[in-house]
VOPAGU-2260 file (C-alpha; in pm, 1 decimal, decimal comma):
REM VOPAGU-2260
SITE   aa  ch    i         X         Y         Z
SITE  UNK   A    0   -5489,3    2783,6    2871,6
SITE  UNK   A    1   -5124,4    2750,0    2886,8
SITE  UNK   A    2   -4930,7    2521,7    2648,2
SITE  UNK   A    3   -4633,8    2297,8    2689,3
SITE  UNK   A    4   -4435,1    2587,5    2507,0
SITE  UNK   A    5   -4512,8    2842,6    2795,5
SITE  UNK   A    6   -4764,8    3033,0    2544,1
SITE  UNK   A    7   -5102,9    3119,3    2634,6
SITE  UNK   A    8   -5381,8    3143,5    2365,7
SITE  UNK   A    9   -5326,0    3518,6    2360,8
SITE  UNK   A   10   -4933,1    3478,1    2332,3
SITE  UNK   A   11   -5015,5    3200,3    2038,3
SITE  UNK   A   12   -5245,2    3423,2    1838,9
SITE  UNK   A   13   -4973,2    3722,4    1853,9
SITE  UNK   A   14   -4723,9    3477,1    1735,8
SITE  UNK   A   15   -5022,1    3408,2    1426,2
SITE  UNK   A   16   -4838,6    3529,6    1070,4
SITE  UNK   A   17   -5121,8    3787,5     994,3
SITE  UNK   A   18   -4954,9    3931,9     638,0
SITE  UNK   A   19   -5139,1    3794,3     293,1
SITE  UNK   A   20   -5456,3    3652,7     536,7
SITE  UNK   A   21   -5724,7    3812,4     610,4
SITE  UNK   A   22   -5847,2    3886,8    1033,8
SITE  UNK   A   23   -6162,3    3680,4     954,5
SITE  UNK   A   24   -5925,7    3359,7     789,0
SITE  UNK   A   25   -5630,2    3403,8    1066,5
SITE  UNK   A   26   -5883,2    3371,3    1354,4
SITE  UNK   A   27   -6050,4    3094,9    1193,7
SITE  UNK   A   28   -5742,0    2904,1    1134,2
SITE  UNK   A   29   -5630,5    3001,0    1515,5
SITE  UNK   A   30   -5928,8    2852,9    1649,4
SITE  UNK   A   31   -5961,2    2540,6    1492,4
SITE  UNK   A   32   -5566,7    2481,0    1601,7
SITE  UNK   A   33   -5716,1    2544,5    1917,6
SITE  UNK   A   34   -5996,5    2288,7    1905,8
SITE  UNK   A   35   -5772,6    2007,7    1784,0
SITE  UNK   A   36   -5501,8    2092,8    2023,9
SITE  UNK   A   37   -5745,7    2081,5    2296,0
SITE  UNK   A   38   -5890,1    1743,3    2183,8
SITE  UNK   A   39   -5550,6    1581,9    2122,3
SITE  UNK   A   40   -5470,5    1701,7    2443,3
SITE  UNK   A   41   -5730,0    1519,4    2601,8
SITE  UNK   A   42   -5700,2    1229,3    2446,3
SITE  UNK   A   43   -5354,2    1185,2    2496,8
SITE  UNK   A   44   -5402,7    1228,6    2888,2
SITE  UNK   A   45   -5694,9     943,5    2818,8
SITE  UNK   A   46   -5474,9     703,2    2635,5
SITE  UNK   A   47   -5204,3     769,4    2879,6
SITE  UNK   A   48   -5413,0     751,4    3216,3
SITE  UNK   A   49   -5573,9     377,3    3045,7
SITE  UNK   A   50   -5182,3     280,3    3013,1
SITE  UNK   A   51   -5077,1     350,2    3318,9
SITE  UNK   A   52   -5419,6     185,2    3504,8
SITE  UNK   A   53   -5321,3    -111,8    3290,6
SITE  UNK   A   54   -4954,2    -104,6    3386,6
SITE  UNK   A   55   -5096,1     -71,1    3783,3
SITE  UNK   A   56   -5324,7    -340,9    3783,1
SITE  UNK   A   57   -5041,9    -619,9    3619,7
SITE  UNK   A   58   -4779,1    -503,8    3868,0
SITE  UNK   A   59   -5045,5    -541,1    4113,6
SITE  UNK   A   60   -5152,6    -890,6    4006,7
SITE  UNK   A   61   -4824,5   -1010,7    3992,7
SITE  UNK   A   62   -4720,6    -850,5    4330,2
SITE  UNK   A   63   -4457,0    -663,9    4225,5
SITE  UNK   A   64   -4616,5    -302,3    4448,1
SITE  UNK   A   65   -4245,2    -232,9    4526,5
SITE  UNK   A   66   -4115,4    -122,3    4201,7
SITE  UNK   A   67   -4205,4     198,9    4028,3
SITE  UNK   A   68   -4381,9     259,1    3689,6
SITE  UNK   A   69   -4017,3     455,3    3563,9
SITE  UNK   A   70   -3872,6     154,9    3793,6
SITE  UNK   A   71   -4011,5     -86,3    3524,0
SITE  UNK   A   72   -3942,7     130,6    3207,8
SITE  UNK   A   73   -3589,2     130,4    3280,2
SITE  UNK   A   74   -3628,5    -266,4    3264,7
SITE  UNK   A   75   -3835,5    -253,7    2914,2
SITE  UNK   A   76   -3551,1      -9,9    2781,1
SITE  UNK   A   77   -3244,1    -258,0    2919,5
SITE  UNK   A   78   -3457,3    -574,0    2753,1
SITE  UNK   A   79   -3526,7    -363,1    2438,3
SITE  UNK   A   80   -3170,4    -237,0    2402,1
SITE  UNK   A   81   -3059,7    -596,6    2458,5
SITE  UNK   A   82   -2777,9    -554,6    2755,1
SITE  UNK   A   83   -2685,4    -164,6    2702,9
SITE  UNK   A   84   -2411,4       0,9    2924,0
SITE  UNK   A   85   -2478,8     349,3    3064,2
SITE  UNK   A   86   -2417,9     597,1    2803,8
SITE  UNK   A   87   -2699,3     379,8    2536,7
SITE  UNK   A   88   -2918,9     373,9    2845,2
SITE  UNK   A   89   -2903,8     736,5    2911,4
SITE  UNK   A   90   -2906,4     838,2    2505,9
SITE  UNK   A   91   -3243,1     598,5    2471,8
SITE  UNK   A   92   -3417,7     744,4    2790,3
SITE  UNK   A   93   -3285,6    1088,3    2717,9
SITE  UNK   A   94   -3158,5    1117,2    3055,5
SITE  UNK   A   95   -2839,7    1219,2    3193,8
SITE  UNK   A   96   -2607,6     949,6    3280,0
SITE  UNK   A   97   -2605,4    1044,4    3642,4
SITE  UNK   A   98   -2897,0    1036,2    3705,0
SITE  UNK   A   99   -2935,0     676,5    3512,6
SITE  UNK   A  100   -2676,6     604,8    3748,0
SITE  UNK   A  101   -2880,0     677,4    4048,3
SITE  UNK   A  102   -3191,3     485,9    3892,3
SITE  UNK   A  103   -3003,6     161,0    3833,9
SITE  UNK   A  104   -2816,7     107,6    4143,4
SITE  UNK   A  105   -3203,2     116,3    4286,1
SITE  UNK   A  106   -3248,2    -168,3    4068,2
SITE  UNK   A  107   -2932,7    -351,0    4128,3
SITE  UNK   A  108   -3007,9    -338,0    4518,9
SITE  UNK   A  109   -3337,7    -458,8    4448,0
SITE  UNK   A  110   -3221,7    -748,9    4235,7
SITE  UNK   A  111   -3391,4    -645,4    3905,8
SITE  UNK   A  112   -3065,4    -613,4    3709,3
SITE  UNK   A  113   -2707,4    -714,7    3752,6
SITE  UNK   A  114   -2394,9    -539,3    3559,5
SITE  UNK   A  115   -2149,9    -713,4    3370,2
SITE  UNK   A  116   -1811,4    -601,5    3300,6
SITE  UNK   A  117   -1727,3    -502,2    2913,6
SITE  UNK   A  118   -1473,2    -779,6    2761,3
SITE  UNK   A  119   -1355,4    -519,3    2525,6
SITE  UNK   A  120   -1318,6    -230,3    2760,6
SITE  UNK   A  121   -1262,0    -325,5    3185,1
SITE  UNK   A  122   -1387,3      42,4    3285,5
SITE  UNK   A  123   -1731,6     -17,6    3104,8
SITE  UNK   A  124   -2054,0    -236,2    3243,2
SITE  UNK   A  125   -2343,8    -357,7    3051,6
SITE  UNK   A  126   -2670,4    -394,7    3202,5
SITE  UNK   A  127   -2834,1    -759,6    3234,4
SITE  UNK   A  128   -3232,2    -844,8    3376,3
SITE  UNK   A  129   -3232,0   -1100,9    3655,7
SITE  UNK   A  130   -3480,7   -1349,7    3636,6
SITE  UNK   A  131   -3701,1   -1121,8    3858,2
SITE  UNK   A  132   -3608,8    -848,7    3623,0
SITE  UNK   A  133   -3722,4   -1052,6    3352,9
SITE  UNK   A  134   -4061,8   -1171,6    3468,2
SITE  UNK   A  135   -4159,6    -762,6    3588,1
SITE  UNK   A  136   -4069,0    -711,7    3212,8
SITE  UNK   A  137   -4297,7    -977,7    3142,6
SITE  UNK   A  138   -4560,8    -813,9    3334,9
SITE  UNK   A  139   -4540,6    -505,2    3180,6
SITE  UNK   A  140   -4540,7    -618,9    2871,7
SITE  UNK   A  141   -4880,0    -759,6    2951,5
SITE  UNK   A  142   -4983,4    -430,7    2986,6
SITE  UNK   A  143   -4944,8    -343,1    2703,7
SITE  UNK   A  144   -5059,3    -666,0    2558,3
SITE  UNK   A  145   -5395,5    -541,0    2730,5
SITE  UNK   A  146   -5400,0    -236,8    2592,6
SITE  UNK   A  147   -5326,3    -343,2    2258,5
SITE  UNK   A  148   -5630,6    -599,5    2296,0
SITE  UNK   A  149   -5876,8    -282,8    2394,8
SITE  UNK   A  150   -5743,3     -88,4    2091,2
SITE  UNK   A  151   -5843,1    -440,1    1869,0
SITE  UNK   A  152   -6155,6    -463,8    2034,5
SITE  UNK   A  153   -6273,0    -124,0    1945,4
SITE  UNK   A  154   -6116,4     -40,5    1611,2
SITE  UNK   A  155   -6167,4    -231,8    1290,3
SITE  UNK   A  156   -5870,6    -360,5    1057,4
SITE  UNK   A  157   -5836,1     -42,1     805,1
SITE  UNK   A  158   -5886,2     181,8    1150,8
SITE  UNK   A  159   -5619,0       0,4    1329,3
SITE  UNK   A  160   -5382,3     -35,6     988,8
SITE  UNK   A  161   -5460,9     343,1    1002,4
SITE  UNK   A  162   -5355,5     394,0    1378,7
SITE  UNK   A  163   -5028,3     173,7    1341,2
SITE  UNK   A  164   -4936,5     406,2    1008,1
SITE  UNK   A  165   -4989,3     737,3    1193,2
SITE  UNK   A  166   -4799,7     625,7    1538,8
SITE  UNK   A  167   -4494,7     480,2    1315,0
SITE  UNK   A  168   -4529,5     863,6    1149,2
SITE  UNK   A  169   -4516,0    1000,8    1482,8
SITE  UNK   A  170   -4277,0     767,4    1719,9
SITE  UNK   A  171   -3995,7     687,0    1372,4
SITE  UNK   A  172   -3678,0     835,6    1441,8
SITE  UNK   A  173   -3535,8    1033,9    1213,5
């Protein structure tokens, strides 16, 4: 098995600190970092798969087939960020500001978003949702709406109290 870091089990058990511990201990340790790598791996691609079903199935009920799944990220970030110009966009979707560039002149040309000239500064643009904009963001906020319903369906009140503490622990910023 390869991991995201370009290791292979092999290359991660070589990289194991092996001085004070014991073979028997290392190995043991090594393996059960394997087993919950594996599982958190596969649950991951689970959660993610679900999200992006959901995400499908609203764009497709709300007949919006001609806009991608990045397509309508870029909206949620513009709505989120409240009106950003291209540098915040590209910092938030740690991108490169060309190739922002590339992705929201799509959008412009399909009427999703609109620029605005800066007030303070003439050579800078903010980003604004057009009312179709706006209601794809809607839709994909449903989406996740939905998924947030399956989680509350499934999960009791100290397991989802639980779930919200560990994602804050993962996703805060630092």
């Amino acid at each position: 098995m390869l991991f995201g870091n370009g290791l292979t089990q092999k290359d991660m058990y070589k990289e194991l600190p092996l001085e004070g511990f014991g073979e028997a201990v290392c190995l043991l340790e090594y393996t059960n970092y394997i087993c919950h790598m594996e599982k958190l791996v596969e649950a991951i691609s689970k959660l993610s798969r679900e999200i992006g079903h959901k995400e499908e199935a609203a764009k497709d009920q709300f007949d919006f087939k001609e806009l991608t799944l990045t397509q309508m990220n870029y909206l949620e970030t513009i709505s989120q960020l409240g009106n950003p110009n291209l540098t915040e966009l590209a910092i938030e979707m740690q991108l490169t500001k060309p190739t922002v560039k590339v992705a929201v002149d799509k959008l412009i040309e399909k009427d999703f978003i609109f620029r605005v000239k800066s007030d303070e500064d003439r050579r800078s643009a903010h980003f604004h949702l057009t009312v179709k904009g706006k209601l794809i963001n809607h839709t994909h906020d449903f989406a996740h709406k939905q998924m947030a319903e399956l989680i509350l369906q499934k999960l009791d009140a100290t397991e989802v109290g639980l779930l919200e503490m560990l994602l804050e622990k993962i996703f805060h910023k630092q």
